[in-house]
N, CA, C and O of each residue as an XYZ file, in Angstrom:
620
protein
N       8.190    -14.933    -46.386
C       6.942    -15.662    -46.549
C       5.774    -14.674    -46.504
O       5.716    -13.612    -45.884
N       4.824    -15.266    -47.321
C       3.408    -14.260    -47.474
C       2.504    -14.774    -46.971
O       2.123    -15.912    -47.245
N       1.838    -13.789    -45.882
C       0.823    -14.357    -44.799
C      -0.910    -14.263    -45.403
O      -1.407    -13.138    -45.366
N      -1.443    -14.966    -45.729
C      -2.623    -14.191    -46.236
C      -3.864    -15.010    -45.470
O      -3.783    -16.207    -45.194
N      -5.206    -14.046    -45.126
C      -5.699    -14.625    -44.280
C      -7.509    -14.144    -45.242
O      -7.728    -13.150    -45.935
N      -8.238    -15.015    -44.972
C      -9.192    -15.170    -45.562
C     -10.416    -15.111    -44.562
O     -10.797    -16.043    -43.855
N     -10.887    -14.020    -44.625
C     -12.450    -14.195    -43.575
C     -14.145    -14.128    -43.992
O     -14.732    -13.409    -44.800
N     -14.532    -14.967    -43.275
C     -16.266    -14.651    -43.447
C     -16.397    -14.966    -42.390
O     -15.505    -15.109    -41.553
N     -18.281    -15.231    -42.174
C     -18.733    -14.403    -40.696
C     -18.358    -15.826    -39.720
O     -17.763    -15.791    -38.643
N     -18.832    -16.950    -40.352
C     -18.972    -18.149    -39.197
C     -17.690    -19.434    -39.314
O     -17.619    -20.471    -38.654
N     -16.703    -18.901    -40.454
C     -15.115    -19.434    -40.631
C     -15.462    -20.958    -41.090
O     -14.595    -21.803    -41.314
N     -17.033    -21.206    -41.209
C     -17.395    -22.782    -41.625
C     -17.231    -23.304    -42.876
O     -16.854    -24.464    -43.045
N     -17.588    -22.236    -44.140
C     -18.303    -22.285    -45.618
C     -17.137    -21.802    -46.312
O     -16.173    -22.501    -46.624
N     -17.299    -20.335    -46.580
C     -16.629    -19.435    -47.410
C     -15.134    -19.096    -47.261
O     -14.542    -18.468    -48.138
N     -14.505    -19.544    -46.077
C     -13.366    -18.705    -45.710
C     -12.366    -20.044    -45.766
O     -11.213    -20.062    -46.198
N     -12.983    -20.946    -45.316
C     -12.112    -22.420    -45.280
C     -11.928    -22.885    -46.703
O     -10.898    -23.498    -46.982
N     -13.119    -22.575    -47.914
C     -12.927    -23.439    -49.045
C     -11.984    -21.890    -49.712
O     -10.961    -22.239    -50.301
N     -12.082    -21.179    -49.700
C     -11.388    -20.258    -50.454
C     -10.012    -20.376    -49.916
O      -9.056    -20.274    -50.684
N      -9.826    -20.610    -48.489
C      -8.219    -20.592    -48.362
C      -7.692    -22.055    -48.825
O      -6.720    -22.073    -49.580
N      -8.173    -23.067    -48.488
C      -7.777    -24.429    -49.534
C      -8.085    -24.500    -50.839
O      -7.974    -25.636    -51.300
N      -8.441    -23.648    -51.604
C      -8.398    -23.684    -53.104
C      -7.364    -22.949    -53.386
O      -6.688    -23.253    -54.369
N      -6.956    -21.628    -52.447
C      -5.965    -20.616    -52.724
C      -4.679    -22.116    -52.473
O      -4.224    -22.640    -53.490
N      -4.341    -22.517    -51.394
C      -3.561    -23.416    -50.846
C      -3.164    -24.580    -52.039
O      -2.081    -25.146    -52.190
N      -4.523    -24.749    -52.895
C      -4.219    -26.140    -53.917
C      -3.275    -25.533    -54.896
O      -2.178    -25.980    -55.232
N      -3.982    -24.235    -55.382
C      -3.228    -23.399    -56.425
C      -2.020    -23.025    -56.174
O      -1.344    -23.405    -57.130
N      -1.449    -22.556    -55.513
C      -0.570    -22.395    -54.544
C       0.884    -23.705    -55.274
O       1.887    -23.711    -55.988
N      -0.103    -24.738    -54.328
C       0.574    -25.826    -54.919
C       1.006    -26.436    -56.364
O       2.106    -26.801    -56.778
N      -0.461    -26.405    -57.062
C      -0.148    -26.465    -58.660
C       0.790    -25.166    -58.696
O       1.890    -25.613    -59.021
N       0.880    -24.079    -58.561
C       1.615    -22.926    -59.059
C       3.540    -23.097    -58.835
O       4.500    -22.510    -59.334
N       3.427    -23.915    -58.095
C       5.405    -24.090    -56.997
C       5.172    -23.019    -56.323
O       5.838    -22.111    -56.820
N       4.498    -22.621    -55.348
C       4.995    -21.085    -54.967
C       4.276    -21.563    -53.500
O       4.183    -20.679    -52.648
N       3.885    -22.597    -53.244
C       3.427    -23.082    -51.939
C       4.736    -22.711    -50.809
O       4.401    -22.096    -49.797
N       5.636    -22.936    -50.911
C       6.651    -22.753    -49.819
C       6.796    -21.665    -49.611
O       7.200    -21.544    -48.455
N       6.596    -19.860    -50.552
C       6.737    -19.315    -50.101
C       5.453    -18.286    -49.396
O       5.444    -17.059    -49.299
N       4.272    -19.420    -48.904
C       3.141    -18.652    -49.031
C       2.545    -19.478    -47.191
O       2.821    -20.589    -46.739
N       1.717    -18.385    -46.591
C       0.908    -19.361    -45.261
C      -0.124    -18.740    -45.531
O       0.005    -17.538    -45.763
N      -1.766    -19.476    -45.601
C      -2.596    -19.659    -46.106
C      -3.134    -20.179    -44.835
O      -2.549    -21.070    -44.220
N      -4.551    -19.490    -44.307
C      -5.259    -19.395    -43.326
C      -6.493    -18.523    -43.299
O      -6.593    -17.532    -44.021
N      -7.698    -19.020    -42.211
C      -8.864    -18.545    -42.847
C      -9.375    -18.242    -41.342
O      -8.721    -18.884    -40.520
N     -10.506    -17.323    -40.706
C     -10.943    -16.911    -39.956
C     -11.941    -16.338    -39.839
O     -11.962    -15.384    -40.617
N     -13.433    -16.475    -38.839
C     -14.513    -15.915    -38.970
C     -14.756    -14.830    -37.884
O     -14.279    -14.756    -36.752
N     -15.693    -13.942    -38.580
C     -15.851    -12.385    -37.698
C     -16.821    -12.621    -36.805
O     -16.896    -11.860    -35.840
N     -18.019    -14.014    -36.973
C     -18.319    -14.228    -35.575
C     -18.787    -15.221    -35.747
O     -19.913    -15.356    -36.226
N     -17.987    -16.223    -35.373
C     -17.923    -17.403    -34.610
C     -17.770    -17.508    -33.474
O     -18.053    -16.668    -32.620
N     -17.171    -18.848    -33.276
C     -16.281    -19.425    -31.808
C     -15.686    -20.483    -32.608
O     -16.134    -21.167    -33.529
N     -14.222    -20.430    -31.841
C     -13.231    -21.036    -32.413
C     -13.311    -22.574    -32.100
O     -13.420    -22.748    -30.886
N     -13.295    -23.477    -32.657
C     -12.810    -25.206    -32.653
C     -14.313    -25.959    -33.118
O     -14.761    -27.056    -32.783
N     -14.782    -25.099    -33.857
C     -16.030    -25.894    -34.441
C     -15.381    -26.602    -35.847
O     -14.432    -26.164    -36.496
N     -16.076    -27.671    -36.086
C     -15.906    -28.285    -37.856
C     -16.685    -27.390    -38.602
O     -17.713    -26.796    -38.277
N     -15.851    -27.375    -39.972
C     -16.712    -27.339    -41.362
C     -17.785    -27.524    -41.331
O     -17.863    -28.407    -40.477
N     -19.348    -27.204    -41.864
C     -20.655    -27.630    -41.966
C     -20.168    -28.870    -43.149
O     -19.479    -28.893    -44.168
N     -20.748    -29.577    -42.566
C     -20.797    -30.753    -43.430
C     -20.972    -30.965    -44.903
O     -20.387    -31.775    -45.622
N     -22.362    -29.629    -45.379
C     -22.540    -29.404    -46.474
C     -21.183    -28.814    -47.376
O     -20.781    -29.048    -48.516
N     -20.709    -27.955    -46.294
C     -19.140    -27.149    -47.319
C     -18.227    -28.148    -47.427
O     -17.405    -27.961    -48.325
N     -18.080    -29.383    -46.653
C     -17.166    -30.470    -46.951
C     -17.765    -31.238    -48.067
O     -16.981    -31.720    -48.884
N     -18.883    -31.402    -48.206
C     -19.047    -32.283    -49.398
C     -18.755    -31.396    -51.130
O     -18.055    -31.583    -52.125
N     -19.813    -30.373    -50.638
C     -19.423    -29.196    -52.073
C     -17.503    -28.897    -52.200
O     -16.676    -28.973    -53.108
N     -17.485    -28.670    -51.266
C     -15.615    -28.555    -51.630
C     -15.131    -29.920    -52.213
O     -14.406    -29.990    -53.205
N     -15.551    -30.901    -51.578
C     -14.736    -32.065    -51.939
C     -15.005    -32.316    -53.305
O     -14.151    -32.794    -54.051
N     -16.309    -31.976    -53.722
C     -16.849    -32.147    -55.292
C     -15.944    -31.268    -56.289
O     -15.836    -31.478    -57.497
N     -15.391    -30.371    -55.649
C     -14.572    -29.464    -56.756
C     -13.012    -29.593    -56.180
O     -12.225    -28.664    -56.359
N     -12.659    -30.684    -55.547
C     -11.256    -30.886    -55.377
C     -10.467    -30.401    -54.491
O      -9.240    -30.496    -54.479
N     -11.335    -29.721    -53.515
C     -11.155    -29.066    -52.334
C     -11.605    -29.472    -50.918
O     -12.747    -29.543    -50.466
N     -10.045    -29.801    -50.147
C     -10.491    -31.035    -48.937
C     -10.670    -29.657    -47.697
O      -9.697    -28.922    -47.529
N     -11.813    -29.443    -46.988
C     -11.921    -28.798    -46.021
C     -12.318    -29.900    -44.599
O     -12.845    -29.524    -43.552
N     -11.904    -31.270    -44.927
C     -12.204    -32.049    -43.978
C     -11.967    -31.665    -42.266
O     -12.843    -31.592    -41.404
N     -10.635    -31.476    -42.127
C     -10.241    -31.376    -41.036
C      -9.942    -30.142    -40.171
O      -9.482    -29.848    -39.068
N     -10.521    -29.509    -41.415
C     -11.097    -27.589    -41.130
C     -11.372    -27.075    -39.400
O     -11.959    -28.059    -38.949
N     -11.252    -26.121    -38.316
C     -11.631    -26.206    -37.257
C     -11.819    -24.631    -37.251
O     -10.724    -24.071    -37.208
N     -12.829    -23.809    -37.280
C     -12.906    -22.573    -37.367
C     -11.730    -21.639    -35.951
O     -11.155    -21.907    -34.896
N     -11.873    -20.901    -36.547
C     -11.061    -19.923    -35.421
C     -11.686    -18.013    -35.743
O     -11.917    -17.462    -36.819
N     -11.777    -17.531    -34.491
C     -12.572    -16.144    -34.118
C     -11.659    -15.616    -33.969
O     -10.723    -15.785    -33.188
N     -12.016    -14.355    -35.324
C     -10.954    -13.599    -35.694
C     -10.135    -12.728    -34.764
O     -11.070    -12.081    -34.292
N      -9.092    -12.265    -34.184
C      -8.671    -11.359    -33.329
C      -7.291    -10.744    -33.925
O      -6.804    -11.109    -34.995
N      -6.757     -9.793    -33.104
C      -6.216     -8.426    -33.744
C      -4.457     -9.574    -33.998
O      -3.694     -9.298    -34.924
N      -4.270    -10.292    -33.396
C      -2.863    -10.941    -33.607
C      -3.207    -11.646    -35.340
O      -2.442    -11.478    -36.289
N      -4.234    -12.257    -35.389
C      -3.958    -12.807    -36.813
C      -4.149    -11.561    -37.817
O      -3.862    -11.738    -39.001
N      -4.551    -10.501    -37.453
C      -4.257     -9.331    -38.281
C      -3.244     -9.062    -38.725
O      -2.748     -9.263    -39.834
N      -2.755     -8.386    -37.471
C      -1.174     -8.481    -37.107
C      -0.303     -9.455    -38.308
O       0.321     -9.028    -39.280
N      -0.431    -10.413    -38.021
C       0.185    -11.507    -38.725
C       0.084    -11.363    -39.941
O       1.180    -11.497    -40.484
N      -0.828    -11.122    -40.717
C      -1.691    -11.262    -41.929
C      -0.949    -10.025    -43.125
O      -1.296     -8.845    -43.188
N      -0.243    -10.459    -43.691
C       0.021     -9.761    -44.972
C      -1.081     -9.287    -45.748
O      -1.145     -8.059    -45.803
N      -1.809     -9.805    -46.254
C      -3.366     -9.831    -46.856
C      -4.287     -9.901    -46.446
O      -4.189    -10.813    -45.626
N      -5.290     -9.517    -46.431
C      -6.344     -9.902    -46.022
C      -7.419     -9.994    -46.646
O      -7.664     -8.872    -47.088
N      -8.271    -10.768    -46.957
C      -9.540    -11.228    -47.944
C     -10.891    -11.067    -47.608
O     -11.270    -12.158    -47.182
N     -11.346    -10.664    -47.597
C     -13.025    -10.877    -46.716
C     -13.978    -11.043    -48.029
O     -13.746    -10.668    -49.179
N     -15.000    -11.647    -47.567
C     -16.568    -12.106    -48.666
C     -17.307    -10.955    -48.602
O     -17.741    -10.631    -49.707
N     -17.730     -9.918    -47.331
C     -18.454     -8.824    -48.121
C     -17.791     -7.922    -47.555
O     -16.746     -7.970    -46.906
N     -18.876     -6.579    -48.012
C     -18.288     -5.358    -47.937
C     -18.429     -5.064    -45.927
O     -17.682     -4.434    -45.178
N     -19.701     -5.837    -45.641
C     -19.976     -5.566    -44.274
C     -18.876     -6.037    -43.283
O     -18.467     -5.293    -42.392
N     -18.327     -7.531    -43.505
C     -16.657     -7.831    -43.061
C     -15.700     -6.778    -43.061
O     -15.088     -6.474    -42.037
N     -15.519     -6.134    -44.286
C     -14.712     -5.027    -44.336
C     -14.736     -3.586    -43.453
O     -13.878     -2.807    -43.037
N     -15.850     -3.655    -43.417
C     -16.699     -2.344    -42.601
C     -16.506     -2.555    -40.992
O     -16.223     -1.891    -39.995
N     -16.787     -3.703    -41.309
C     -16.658     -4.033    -39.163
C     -14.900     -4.237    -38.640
O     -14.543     -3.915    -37.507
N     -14.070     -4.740    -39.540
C     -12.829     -4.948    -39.236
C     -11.992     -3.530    -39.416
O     -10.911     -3.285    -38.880
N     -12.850     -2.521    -40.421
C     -11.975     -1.666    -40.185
C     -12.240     -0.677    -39.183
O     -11.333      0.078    -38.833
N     -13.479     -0.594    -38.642
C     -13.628      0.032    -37.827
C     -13.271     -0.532    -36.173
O     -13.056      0.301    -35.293
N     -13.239     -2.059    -35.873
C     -12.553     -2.814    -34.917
C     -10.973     -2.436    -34.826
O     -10.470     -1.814    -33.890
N     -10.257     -2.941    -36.011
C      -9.009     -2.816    -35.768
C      -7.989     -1.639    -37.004
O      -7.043     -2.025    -37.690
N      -8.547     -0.221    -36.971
C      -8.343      0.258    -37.980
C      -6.582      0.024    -38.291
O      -6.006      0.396    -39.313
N      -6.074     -0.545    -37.352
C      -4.359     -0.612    -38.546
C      -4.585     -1.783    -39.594
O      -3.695     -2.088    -40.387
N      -5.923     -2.483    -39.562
C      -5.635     -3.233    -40.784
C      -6.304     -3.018    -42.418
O      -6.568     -3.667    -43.430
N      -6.345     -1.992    -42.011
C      -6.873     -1.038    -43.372
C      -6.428     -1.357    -44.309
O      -6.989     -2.062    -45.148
N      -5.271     -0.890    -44.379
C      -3.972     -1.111    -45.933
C      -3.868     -2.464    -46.368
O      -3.407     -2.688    -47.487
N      -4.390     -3.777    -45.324
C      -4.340     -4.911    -45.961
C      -5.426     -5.573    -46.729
O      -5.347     -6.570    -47.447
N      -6.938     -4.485    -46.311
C      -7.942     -5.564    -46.047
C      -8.539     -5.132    -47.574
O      -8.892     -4.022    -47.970
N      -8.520     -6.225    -48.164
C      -9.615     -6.303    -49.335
C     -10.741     -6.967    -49.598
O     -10.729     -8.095    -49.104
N     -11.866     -6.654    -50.284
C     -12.704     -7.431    -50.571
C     -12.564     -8.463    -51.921
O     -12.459     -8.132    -53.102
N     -12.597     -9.752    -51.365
C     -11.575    -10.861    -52.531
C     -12.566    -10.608    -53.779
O     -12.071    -10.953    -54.852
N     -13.914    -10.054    -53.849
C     -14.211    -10.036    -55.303
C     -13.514     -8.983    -56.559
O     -13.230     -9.026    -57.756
N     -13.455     -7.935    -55.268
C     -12.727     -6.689    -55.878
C     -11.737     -6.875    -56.395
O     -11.589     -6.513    -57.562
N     -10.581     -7.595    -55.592
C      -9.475     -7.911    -56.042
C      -9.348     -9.330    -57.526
O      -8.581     -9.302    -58.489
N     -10.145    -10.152    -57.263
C     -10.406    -11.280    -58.198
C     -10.695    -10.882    -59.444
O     -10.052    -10.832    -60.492
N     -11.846    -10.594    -59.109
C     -12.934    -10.422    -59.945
C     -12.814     -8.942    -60.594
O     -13.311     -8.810    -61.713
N     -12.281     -7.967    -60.071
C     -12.553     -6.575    -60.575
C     -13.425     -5.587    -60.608
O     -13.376     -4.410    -60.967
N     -14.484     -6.497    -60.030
C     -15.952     -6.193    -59.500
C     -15.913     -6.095    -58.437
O     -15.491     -7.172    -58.017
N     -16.181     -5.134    -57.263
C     -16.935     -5.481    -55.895
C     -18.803     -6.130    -55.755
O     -19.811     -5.432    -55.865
N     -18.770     -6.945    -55.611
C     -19.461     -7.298    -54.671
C     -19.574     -8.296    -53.857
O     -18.568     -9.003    -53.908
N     -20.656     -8.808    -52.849
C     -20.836     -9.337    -51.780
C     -20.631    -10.764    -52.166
O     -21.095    -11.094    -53.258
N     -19.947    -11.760    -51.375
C     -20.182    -13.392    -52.227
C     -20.861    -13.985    -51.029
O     -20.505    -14.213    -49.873
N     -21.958    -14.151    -51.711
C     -23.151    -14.801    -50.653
C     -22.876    -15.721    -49.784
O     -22.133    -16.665    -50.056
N     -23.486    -15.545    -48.543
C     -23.022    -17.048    -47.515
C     -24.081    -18.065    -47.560
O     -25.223    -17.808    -47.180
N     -23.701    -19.312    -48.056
C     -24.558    -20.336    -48.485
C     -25.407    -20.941    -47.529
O     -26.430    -21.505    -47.918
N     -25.072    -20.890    -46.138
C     -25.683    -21.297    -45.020
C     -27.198    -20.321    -45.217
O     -28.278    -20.761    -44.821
N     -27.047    -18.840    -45.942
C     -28.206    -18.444    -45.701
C     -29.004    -18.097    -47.608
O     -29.611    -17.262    -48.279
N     -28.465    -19.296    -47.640
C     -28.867    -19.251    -49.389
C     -28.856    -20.910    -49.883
O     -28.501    -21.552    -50.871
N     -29.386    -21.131    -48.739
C     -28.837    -23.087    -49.390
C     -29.271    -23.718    -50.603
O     -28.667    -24.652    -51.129
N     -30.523    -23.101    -51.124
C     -30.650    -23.138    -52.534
C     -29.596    -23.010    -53.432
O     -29.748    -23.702    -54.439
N     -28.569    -22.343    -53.393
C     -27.484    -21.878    -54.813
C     -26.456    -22.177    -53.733
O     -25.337    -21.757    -54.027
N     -26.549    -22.832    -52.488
C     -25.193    -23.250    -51.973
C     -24.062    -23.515    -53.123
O     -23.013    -22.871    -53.128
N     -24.300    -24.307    -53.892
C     -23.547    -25.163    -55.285
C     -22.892    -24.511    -55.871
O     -21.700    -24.766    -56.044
N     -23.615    -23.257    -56.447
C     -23.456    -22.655    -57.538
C     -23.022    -21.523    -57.061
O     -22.624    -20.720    -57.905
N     -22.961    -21.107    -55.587
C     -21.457    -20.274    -54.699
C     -20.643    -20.666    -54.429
O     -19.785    -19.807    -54.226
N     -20.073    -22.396    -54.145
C     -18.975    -22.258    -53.907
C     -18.146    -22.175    -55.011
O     -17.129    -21.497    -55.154
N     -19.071    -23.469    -56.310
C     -18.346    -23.353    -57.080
C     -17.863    -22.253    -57.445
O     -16.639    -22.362    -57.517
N     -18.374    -20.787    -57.832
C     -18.050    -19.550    -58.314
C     -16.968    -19.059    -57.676
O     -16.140    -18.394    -58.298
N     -16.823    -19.356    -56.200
C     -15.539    -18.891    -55.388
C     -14.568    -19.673    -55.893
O     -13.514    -19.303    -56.410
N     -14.979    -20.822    -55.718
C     -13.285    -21.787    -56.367
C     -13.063    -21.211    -57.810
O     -12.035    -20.585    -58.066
N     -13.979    -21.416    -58.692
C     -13.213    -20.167    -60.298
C     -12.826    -19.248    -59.541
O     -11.651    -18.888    -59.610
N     -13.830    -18.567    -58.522
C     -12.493    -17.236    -58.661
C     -11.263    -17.397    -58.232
O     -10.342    -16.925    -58.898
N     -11.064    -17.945    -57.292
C      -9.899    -18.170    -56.411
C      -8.611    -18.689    -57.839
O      -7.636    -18.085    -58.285
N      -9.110    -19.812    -58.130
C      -8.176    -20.259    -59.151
C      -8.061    -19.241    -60.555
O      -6.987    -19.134    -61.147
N      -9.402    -18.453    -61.043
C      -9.024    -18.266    -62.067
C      -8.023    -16.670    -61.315
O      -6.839    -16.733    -61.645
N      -8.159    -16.159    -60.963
C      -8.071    -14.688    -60.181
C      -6.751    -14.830    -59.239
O      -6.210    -13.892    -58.653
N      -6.389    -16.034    -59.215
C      -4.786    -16.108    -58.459
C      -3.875    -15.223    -58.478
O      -3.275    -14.806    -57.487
N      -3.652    -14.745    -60.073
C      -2.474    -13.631    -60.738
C      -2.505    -12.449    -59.741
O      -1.597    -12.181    -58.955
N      -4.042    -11.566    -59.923
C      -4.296    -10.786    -59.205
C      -3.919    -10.692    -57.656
O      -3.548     -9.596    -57.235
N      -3.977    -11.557    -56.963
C      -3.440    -12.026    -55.722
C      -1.840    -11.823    -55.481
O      -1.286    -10.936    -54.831
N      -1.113    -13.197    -56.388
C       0.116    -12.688    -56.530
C       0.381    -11.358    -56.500
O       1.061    -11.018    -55.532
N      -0.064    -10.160    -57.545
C       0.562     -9.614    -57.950
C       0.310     -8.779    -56.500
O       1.354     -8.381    -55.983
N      -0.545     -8.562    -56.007
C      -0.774     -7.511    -54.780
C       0.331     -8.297    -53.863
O       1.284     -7.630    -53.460
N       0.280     -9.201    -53.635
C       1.466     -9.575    -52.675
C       2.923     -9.580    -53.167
O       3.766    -10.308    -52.642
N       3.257     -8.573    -54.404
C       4.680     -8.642    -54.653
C       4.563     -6.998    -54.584
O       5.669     -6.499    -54.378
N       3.380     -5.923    -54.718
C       3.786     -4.873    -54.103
C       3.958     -4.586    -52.520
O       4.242     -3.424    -52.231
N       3.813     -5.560    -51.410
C       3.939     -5.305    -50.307
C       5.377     -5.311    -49.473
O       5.399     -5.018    -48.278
């Protein structure tokens, strides 16, 4: 089984709808059984809900983050984590310098998606284009899946 773990800073917005879009695809794809799909923030506190706003925008694009409960990232779900995904480059920067054995896993999901690095904005501090970020994460997630796969069949 392939562990892949998805982070941004407050585990409310970005990290919950990207791992349930990865999770839907997953499902449309048949390849759900051999996959665990999980999401985590670099600073939170763990057992908060979804912002309300990311439950409605997800739900608009087919993505249920209803029953979502954040969790604060620590070195065991690293550990655990076959993959690892983060929204910017600054996630990347702080985790590798926190827990440098997770180097070799940790990517930035635009880089890998998209082919592009850069930062995918956190909507809590952009609520203007909230909309028009998540949607862009769910294309990527769905259109950019392959890319995903394929890194998790060199591991």
């Amino acid at each position: 089984m392939i562990s892949v773990l998805f982070i941004c800073t407050g585990n409310q917005y970005r990290s919950p709808i990207a791992a349930e879009a990865f999770r839907g695809q997953l499902i449309r794809d048949g390849r759900a059984a051999q996959w665990q799909v999980s999401s985590a923030g670099t600073w939170t506190s763990s057992g908060r809900h979804a912002l309300p706003a990311a439950v409605e925008l997800a739900r608009a694009l087919g993505v249920n983050i209803n029953g979502h409960v954040t969790r604060m990232l620590n070195a065991k779900m690293l550990e655990d984590a076959d993959l690892v995904f983060v929204m910017e480059q600054g996630h990347k920067e702080s985790i590798q310098a926190e827990f440098p054995f997770a180097k070799k896993k940790l990517y930035l999901l635009s880089q890998i998606v998209d082919e592009v690095a850069y930062d995918i904005p956190d909507p809590v501090n952009a609520r203007d284009d909230a909309k028009e970020i998540i949607q862009d994460l769910v294309v990527m997630i769905r259109a950019g899946r392959e890319h995903i796969y394929k890194i998790a069949e060199s591991i």
